[in-house]
C-alpha positions in Angstrom: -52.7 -29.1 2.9 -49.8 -27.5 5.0 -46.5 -26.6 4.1 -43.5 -28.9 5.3 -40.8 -26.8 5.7 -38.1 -29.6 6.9 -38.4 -30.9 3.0 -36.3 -27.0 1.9 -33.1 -27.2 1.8 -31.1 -25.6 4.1 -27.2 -25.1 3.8 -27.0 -23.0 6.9 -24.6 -24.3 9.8 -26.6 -23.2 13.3 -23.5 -23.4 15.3 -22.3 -20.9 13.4 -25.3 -18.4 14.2 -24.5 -19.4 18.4 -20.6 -18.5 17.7 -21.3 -15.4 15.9 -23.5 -15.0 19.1 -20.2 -15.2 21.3 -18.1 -13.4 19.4 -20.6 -10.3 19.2 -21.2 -10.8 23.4 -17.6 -10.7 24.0 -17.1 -7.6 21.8 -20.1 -6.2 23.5 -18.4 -7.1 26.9 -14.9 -5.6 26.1 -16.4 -2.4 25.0 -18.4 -2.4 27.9 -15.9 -2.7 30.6 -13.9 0.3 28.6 -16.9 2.7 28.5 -17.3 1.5 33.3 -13.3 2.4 32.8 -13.6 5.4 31.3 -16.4 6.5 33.2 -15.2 6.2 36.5 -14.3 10.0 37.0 -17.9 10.7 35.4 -19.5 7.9 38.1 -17.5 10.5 40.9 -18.5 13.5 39.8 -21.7 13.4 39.9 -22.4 11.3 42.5 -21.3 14.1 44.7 -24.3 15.9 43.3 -27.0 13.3 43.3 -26.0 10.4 45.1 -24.2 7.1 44.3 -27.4 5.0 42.9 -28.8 7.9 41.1 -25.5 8.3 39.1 -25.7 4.7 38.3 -28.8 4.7 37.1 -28.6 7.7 34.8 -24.8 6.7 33.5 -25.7 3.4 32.9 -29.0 4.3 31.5 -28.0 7.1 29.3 -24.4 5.8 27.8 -23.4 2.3 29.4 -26.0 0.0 28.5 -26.7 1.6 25.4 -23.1 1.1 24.0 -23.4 -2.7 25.3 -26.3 -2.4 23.0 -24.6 -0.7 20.0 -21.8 -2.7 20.0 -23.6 -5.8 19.9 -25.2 -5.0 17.0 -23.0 -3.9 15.3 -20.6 -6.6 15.9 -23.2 -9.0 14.9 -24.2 -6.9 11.5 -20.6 -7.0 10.6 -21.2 -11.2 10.6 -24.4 -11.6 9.1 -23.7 -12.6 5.4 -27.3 -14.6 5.2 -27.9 -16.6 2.3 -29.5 -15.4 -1.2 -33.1 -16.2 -1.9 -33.5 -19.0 -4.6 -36.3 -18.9 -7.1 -38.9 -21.4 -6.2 -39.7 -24.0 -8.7 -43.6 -23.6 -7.7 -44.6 -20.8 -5.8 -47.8 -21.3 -3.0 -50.6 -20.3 -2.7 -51.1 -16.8 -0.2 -54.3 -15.2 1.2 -53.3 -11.3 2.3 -55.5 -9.4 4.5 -56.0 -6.1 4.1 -57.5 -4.5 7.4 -59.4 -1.1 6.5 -60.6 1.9 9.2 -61.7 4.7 7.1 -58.8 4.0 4.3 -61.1 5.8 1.5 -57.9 7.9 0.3 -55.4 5.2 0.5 -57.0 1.7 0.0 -57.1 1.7 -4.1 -52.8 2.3 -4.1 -52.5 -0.8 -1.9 -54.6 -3.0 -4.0 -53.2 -1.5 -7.2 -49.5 -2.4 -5.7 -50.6 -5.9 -5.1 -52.3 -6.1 -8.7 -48.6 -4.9 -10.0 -46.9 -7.9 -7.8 -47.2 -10.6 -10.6 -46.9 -13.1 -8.0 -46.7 -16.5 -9.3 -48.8 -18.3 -7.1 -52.6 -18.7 -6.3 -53.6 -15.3 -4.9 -56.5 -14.4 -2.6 -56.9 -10.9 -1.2 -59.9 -10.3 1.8 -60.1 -6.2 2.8 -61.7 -6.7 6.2 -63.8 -2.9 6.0 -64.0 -2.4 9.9 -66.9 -0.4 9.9 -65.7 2.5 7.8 -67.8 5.9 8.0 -66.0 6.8 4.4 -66.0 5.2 1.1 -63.6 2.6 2.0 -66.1 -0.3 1.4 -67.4 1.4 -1.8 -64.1 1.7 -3.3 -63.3 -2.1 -2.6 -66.1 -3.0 -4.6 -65.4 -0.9 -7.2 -61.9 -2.7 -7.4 -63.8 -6.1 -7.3 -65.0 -5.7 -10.9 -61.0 -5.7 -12.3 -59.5 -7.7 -9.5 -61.3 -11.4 -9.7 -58.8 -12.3 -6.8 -60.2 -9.4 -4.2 -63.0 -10.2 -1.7 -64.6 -8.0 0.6 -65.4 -8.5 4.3 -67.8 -5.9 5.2 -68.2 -5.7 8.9 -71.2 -3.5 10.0 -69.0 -2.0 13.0 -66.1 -0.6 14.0 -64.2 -3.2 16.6 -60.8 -2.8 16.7 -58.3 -4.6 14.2 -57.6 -7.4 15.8 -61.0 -8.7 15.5 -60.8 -7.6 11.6 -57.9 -9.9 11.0 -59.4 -12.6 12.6 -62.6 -12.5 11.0 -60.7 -12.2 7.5 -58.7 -15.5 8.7 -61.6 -17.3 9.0 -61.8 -16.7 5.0 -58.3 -18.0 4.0 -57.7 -20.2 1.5 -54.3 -20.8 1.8 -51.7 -22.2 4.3 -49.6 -18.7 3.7 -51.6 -15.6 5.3 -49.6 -12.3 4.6 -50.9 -9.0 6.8 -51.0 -5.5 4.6 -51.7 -2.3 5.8 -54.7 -0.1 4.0 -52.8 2.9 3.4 -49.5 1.3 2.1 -47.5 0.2 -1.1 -45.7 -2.8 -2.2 -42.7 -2.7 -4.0 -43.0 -5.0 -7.6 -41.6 -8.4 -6.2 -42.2 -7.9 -2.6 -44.4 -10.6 -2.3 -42.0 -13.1 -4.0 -39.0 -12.1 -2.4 -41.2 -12.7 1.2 -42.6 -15.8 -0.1 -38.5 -17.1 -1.1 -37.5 -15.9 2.4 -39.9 -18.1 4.1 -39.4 -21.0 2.2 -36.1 -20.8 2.4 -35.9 -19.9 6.2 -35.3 -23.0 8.8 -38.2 -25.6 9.0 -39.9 -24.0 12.2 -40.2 -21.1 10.9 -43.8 -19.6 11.5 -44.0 -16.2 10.3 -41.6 -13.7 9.0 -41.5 -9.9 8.8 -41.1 -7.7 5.7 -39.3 -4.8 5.7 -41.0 -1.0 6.4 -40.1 2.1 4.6 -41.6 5.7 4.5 -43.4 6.4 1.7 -45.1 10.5 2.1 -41.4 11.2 3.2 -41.0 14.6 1.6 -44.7 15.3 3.1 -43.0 17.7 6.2 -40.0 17.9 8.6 -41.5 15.1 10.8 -41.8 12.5 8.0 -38.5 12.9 7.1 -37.0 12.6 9.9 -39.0 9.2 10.3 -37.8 7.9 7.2 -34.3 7.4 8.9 -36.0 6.0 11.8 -37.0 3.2 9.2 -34.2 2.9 7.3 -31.6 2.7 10.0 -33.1 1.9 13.5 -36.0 -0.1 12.9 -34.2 -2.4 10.0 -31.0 -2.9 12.1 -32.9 -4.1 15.1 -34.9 -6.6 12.8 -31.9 -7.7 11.0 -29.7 -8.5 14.0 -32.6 -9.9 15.7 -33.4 -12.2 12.6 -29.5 -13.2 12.6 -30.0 -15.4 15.9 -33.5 -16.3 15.1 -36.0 -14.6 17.0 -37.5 -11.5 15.4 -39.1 -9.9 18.0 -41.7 -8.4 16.0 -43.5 -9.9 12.8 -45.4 -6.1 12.3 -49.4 -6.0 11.4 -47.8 -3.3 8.3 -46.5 -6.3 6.2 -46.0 -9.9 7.3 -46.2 -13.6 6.4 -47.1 -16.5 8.8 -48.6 -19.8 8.8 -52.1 -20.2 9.0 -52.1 -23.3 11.3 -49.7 -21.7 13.4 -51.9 -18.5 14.2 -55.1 -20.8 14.5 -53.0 -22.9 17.4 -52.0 -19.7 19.2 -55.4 -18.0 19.1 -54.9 -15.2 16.1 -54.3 -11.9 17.0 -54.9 -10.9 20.5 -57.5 -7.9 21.5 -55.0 -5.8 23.0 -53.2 -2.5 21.7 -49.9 -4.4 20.2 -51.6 -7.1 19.0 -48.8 -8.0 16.3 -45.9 -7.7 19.2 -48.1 -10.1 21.4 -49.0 -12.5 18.5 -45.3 -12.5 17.3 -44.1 -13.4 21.2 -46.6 -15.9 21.6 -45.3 -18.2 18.4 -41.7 -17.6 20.0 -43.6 -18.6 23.4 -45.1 -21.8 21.6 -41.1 -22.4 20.2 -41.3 -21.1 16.7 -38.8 -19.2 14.9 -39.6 -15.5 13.9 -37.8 -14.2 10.6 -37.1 -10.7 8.3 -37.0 -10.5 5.0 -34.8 -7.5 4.6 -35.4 -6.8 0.6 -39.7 -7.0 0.9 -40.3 -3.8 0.8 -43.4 -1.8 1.9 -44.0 1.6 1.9 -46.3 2.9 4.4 -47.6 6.7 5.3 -46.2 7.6 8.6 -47.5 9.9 11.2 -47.2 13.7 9.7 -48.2 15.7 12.7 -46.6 15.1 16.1 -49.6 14.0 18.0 -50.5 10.9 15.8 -46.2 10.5 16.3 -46.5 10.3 19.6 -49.7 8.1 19.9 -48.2 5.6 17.8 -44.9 5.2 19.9 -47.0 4.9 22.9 -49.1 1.9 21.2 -45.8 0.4 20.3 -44.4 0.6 24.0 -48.0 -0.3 25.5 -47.2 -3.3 22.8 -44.2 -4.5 24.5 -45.5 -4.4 28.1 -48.3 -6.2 26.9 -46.2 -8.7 25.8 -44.4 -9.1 28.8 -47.7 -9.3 30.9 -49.5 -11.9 28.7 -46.3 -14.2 27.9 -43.9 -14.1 31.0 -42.6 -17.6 30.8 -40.6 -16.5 27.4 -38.3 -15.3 29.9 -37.2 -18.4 30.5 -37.1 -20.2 26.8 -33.8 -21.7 26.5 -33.1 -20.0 23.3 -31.1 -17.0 21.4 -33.9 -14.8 20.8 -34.6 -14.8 24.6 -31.6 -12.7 24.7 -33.6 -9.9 23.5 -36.5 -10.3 25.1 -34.6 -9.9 28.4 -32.7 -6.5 26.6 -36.5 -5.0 26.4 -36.8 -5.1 29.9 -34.4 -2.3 29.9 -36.2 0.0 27.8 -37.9 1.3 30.5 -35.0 2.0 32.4 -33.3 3.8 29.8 -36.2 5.6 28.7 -36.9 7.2 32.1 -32.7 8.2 32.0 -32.8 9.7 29.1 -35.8 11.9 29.7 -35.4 12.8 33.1 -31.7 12.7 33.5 -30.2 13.7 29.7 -32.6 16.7 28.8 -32.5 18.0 31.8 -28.5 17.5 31.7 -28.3 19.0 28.5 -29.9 21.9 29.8 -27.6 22.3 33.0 -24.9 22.3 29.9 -26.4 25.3 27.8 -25.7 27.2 31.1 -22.0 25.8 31.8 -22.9 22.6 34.1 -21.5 19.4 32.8 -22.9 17.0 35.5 -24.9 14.7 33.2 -24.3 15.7 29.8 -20.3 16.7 28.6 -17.1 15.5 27.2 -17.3 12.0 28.6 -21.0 11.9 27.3 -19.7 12.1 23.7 -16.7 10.5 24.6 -18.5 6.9 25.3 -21.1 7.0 22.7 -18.7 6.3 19.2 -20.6 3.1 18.9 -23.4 4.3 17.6 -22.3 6.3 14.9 -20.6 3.3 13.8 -23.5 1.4 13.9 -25.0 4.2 11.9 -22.7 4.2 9.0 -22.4 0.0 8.9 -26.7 0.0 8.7 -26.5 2.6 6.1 -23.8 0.6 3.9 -26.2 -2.5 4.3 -29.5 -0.8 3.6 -27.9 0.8 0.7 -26.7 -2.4 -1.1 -30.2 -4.0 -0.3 -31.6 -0.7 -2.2 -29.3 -1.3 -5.1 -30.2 -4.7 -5.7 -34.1 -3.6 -5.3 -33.0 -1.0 -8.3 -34.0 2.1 -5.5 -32.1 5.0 -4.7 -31.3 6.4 -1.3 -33.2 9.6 -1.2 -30.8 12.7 0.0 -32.5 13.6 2.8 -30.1 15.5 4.7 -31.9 17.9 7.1 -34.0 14.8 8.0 -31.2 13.0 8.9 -30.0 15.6 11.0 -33.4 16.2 13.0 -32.8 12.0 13.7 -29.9 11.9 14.5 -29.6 15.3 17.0 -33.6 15.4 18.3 -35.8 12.0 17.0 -34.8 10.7 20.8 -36.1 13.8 22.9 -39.9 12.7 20.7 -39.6 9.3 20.9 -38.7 8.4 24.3 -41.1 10.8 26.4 -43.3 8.9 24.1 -42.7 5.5 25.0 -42.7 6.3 29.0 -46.6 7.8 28.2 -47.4 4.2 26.9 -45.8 2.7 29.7 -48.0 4.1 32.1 -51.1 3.6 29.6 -50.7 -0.3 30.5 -49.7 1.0 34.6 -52.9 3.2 34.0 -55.0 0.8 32.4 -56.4 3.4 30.4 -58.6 2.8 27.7 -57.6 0.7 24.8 -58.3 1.5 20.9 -57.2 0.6 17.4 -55.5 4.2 17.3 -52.7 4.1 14.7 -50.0 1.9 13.4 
């Protein structure tokens, strides 16, 4: 029996989603044609150096477009006052699926986190063991004999975690299929407060994304620089995103969707960013993509600077991907469209940034202020303000979760002065991975 979402109540007014819209575009605009204003002496300068359309495409890349970009969000964060979550009277049923390469050391946590959840509702767990060469499948039977609710999937080869998930959703029982990842934990009521957000999201809703913290934060500098990365960057791009209804990715780490709805657009694709594809192809089919902001998982991120790297060149081989295997979202008459069309500059200012604002910042260490200088600082005051307005959101979402903002200081520093100069000579490596075709494997989250 499927879930009929048009029977929830919702007390939302749309129109005033597509005027906050406006009102955030127009801000965007205004600040826009300041930063072209102020910039104009900049645009002169060094286009007596490099030429008129280089200077355009490293000024726009490196501060224009991403103010546009700032300011809209943080225009649009300033407006989003979503609803509270309401206590169902029943609670559904939910199958989760616990993918598992070689998870031996982590895969017990995650099942004890979802023992701790409580959740109210009929509760099936599958671990899909993807050919493991550890004790991953040993352990999950172990667990079997205290967890009556936990099955096991035992695949006799490794093939790539795609095909895991959809061999585990042949197994569901319920209409409700949540994705966990092996080496994570949930906080104690993130499965209801998921569960609440769906239910409580608009009737075409078809999946919705929880939210993803670091957990092995204090493990080394690069960890803890990442945490910030989670807290701030990746949770104000979800938020905003889920403000005009089209979150642009429902991750593989921790998300709900409905069963009949991945079953109608195929499961999860075989491809590198198979959650980023699947996500675009329900917005392709016309459903609405949500975020739960206060479902919280913690997850172990990369802790040496080659598995860093090789997961933000998944996540950018993810996104072209997307673009390759669902162009005609281009042209969806809808808000989240408007961010699909803002990831087709990503590569633009990915390239800027790495070959025009290092190598600017390194003319400036020896006195040449072509690229990077006063006006450089001068037309970036956006993002620190989107900074601060994230952090005084996240922090209220962790004080009603009853969790503390760790003081993370030199972490924040190391994201805020150097997490660009790693992460966006990663994502032009992933870019030409899909250019490249080169070869395709599960790799890392």
């Amino acid at each position: 029996m499927s879930i009929d979402k048009s029977k929830i109540e919702d007390s939302r007014i749309y129109f005033s989603v597509r005027l906050k819209f406006v009102i955030a575009f127009i801000g965007a605009c205004c600040w826009t044609a300041f930063s072209i204003w102020i910039s104009q002496n900049w645009m002169y300068d060094l286009s007596e150096y490099i030429g008129y359309f280089a200077a355009v495409f490293l000024i726009y890349g490196i501060a224009i477009i991403p103010g546009f970009m700032n300011s809209f969000a943080a225009f649009s964060l300033m407006m989003d006052q979503r609803p509270k979550r309401q206590p169902l009277v029943s609670y559904p049923g939910i199958t989760i699926l616990v993918a598992a390469y070689n998870e031996a050391a982590s895969i017990k946590d995650t099942l004890v986190s979802i023992g701790l959840q409580n959740y109210p509702g009929e509760l099936q767990v599958i671990v899909i063991n993807d050919g493991s060469q550890d004790e991953t499948a040993e352990i999950v039977r172990n667990a079997q004999l205290k967890f009556t609710w936990l099955t096991l999937l035992d695949l006799p080869q490794n093939a790539g975690k795609a095909h895991a998930l959809n061999e585990g959703l042949k197994l569901t029982q319920h209409d409700l299929v949540i994705t966990v990842d092996a080496d994570s934990y949930l906080h104690r009521i993130a499965l209801i407060n998921l569960v609440e957000r769906y239910m409580a999201d608009p009737p075409n809703t078809r999946a919705v994304a929880g939210k993803i913290l670091v957990r092995n934060s204090r493990e080394n500098v690069l960890t803890k620089t990442q945490e910030w990365d989670y807290f701030l960057g990746i949770a104000a791009t979800k938020r905003m995103q889920s403000l005009y209804q089209g979150t642009l990715v429902a991750q593989g780490a921790f998300s709900i969707y409905d069963r009949n709805a991945l079953v109608e657009v195929g499961g999860w694709p075989e491809c590198v960013g198979e959650d980023i594809v699947l996500t675009w192809a329900l917005l392709n089919a016309g459903y609405r993509v949500g975020h739960c902001e206060d479902a919280c998982l913690f997850t172990n991120a990369p802790t040496t600077l080659k598995v860093f790297v090789k997961q933000r060149q998944r996540w950018a081989r993810g996104m072209i991907e997307a673009f390759i295997q669902h162009p005609s979202i281009l042209i969806k008459p809808r808000l989240s469209t408007f961010f699909i069309y803002w990831n087709l500059f990503f590569p633009w200012l990915d390239i800027a940034f790495t070959f025009g604002f290092i190598p600017g910042l390194i003319l400036a260490c020896f006195g040449h202020y072509w690229i990077v200088g006063i006006m450089t600082l001068v037309l970036l005051p956006m993002a620190f303000l989107l900074g601060l307005l994230n952090y005084s959101i996240e922090r209220r979402m962790f004080n009603d979760l009853e969790l503390k903002v760790r003081k993370n200081f030199i972490g924040f520093l190391l994201y805020v002065i150097t997490y660009s100069f790693l992460l966006q000579p990663a994502s032009i490596l992933g870019y030409l991975d899909e250019v490249l075709r080169t070869r395709k494997t599960w790799g890392t989250k």
